[in-house]
LOSEMAR-11648 format. One record per atom (N, C-alpha, C): x, y, z. Coordinates in steps of 0.001 Angstrom, whole numbers, padded with zeros to 6 digits, always signed. Layout:
residues N
XYZ
...
This chain:
residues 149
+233227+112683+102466
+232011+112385+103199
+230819+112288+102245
+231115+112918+101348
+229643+113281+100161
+229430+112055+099425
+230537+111308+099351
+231059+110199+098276
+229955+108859+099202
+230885+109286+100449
+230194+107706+101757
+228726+107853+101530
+228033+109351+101656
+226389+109049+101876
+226199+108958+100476
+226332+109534+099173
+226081+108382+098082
+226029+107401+097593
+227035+106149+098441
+227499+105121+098597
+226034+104234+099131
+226336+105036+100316
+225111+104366+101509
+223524+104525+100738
+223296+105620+100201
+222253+105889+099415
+221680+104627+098938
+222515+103545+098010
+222673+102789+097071
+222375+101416+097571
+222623+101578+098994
+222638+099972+099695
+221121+100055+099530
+220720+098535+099337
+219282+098128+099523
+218674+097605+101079
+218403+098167+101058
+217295+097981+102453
+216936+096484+102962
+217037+096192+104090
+217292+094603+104772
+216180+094024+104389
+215135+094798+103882
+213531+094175+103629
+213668+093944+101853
+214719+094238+100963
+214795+093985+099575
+215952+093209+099599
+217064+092589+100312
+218110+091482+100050
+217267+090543+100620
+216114+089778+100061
+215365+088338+100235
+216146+087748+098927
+216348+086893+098678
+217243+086347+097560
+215730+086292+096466
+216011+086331+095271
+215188+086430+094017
+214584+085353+094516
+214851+083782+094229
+213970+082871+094272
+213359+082584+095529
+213515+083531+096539
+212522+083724+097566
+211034+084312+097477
+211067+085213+096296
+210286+086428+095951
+209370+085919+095254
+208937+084884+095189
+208331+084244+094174
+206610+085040+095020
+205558+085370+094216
+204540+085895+094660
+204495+087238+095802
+205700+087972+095366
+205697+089116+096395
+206505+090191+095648
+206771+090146+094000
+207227+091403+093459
+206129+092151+092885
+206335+093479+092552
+205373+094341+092620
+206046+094393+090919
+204596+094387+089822
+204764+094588+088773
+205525+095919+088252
+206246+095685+087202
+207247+096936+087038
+206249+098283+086047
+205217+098142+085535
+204121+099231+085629
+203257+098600+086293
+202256+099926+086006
+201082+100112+086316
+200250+100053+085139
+199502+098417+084955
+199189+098717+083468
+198732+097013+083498
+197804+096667+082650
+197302+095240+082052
+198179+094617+081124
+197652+092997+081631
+198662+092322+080948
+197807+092310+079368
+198550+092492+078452
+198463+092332+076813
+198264+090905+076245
+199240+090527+077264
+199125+088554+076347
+199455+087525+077689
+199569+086826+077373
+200163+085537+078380
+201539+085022+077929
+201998+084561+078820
+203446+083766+078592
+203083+082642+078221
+203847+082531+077028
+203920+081376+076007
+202749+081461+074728
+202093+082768+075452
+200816+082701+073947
+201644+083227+072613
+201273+082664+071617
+202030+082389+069916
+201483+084289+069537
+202808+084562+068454
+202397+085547+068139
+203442+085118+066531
+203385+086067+065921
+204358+086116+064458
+204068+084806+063418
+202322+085235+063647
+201716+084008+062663
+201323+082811+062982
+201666+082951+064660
+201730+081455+065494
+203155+080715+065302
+204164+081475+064928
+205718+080787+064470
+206185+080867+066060
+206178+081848+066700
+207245+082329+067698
+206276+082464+069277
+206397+082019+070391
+206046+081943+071610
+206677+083139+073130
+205831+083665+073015
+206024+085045+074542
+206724+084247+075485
+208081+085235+075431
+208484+084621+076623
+208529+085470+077664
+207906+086041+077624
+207207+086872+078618
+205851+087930+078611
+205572+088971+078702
+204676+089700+079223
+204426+090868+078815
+203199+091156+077728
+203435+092648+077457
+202784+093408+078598
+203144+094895+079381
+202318+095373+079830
+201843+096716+079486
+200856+097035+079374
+200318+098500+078752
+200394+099416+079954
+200877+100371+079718
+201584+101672+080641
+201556+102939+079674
+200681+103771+080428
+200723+105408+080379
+202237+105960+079802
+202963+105935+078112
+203841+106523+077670
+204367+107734+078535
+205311+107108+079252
+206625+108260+079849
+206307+107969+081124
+206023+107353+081860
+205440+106271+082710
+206708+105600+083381
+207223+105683+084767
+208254+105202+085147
+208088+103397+084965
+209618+102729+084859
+209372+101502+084676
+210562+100999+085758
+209839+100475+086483
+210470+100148+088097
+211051+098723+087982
+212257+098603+088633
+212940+097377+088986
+211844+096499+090076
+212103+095586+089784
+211301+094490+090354
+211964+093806+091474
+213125+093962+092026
+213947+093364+092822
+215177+094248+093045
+215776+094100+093773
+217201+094532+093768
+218531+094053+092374
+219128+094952+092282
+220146+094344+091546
+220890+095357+090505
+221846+094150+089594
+222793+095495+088861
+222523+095026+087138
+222289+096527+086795
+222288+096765+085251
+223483+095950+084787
+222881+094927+083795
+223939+094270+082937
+223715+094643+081667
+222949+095470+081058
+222255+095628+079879
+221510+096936+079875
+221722+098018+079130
+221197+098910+079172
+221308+099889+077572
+220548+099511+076834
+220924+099613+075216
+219452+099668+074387
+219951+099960+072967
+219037+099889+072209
+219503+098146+071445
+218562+097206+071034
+218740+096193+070718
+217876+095657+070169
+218080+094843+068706
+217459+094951+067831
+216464+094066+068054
+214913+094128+067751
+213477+093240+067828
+213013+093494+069413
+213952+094296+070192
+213504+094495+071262
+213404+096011+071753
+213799+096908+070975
+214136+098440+071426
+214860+098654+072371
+214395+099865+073356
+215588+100011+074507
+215367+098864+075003
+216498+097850+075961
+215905+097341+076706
+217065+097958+078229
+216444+096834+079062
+217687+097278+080559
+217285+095697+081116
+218783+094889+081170
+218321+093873+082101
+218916+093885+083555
+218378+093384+084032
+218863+093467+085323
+219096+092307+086176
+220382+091773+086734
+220978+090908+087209
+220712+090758+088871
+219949+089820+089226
+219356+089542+090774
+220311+088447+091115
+221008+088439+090875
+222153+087227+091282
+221438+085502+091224
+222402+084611+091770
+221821+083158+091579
+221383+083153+090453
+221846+083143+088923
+220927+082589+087862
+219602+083383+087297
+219392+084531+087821
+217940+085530+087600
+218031+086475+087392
+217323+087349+086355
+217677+088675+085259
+216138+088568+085435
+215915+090129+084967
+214694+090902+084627
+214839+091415+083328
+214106+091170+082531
+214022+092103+081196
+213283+092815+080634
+213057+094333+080773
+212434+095649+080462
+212152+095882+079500
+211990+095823+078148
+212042+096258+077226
+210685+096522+076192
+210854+097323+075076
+210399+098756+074373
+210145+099748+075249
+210907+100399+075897
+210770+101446+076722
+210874+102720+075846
+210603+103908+076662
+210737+104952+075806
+211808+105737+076068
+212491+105584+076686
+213520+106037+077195
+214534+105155+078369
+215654+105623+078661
+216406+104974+079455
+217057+105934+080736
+217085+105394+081868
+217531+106100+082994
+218338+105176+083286
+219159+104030+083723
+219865+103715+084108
+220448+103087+083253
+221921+102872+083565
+223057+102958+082610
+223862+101105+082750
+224669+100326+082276
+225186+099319+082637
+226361+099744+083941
+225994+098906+084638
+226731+099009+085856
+226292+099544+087391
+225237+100121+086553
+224352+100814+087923
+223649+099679+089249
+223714+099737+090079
+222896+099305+090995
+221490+100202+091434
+220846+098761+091541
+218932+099174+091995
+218362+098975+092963
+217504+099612+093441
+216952+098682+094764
+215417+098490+093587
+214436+098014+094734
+213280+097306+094332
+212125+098968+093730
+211634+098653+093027
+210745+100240+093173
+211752+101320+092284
+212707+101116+091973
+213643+102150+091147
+213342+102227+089932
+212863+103642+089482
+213010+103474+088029
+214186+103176+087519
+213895+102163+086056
+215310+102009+085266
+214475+102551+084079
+213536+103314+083322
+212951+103539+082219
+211975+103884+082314
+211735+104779+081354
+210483+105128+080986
+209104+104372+080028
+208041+104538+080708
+207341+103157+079206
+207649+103980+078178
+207224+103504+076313
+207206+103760+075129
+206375+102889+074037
+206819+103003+073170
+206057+102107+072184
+207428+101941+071253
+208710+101783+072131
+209547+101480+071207
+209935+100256+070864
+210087+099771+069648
+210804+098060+069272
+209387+097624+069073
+208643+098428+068324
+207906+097890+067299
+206341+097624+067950
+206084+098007+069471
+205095+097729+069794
+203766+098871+069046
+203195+098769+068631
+201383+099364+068395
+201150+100366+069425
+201236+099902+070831
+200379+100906+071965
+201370+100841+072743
+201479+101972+073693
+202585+102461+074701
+202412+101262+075988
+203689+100967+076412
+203859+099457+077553
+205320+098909+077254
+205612+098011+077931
+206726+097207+078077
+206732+096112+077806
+207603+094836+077494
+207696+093643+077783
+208264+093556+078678
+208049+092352+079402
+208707+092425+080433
+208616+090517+080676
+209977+090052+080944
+211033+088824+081216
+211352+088486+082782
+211026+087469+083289
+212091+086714+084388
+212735+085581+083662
+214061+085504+083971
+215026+084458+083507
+215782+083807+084109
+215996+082365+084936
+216357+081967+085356
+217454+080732+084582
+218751+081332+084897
+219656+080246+084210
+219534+080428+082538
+218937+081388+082074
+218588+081492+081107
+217461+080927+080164
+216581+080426+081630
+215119+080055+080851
+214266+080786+081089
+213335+081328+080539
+212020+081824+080383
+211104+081573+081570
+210592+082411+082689
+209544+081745+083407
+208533+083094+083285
+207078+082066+083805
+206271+083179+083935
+206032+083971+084549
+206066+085526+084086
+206434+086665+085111
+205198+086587+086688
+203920+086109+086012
+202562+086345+086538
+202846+085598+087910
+203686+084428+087935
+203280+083680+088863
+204380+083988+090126
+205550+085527+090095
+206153+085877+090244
+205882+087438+091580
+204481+087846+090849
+203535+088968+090930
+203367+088766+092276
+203033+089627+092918
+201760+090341+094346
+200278+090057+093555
+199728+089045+094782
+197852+088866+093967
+197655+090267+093829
């Protein structure tokens, strides 16, 4: 019986299975914290282009899933520190990373609002925050236009 309500625990709520590319202007940023740069603004001398989003967050600072879905990625990895991605099905991943820590593991399932990490200043960032990725099919989109006004 202990096993079933852990089970049930885990299901996501009828108001978080909207399919990802439904969600477009209704996810809730994964901190609490300003954006650092823009997507696509040049950094590494002007060589290399953001493909996503730094956000500045209060170090040790929960870092919340943005959607439902399952840990495909949950590691330390190099130019990026910890990261955790997370698989929203249809073609769409979230990507977390310089966190300061890690709470969820590969394989885990999330609902929306779940911590998967803690912020940090790990993978080379200056000031405590995250990057943070939407990926569709494996392209780059902008997280902002993704956001709750």
């Amino acid at each position: 019986v202990q096993q079933i309500q852990d089970a049930i625990i885990n299901i996501p709520a009828p108001e978080q299975l909207t399919p990802f590319a439904q969600a477009r202007g209704q996810l809730p940023r994964p901190v609490e914290g300003d954006a650092m740069n823009r997507f696509g603004a040049t950094y590494s001398d002007g060589n290399l282009h953001r493909q996503g989003i730094v956000l500045s967050a209060v170090e040790g600072s929960p870092v919340r899933a943005v959607h439902p879905g399952r840990v495909v990625f949950s590691d330390w990895l190099r130019g990026s520190g910890l990261l955790v991605v997370v698989d929203h099905g249809e073609g769409y991943m979230s990507l977390y990373a310089n966190n300061g820590s890690l709470i969820k593991r590969n394989g885990d399932w999330v609902n929306r609002g779940e911590a998967l990490a803690t912020a940090g200043s790990n993978g080379g960032m200056e000031e405590s925050g995250i990057y943070f990725e939407i990926r569709h099919n494996g392209q780059a989109e902008d997280p902002a236009s993704w956001w709750q006004p």
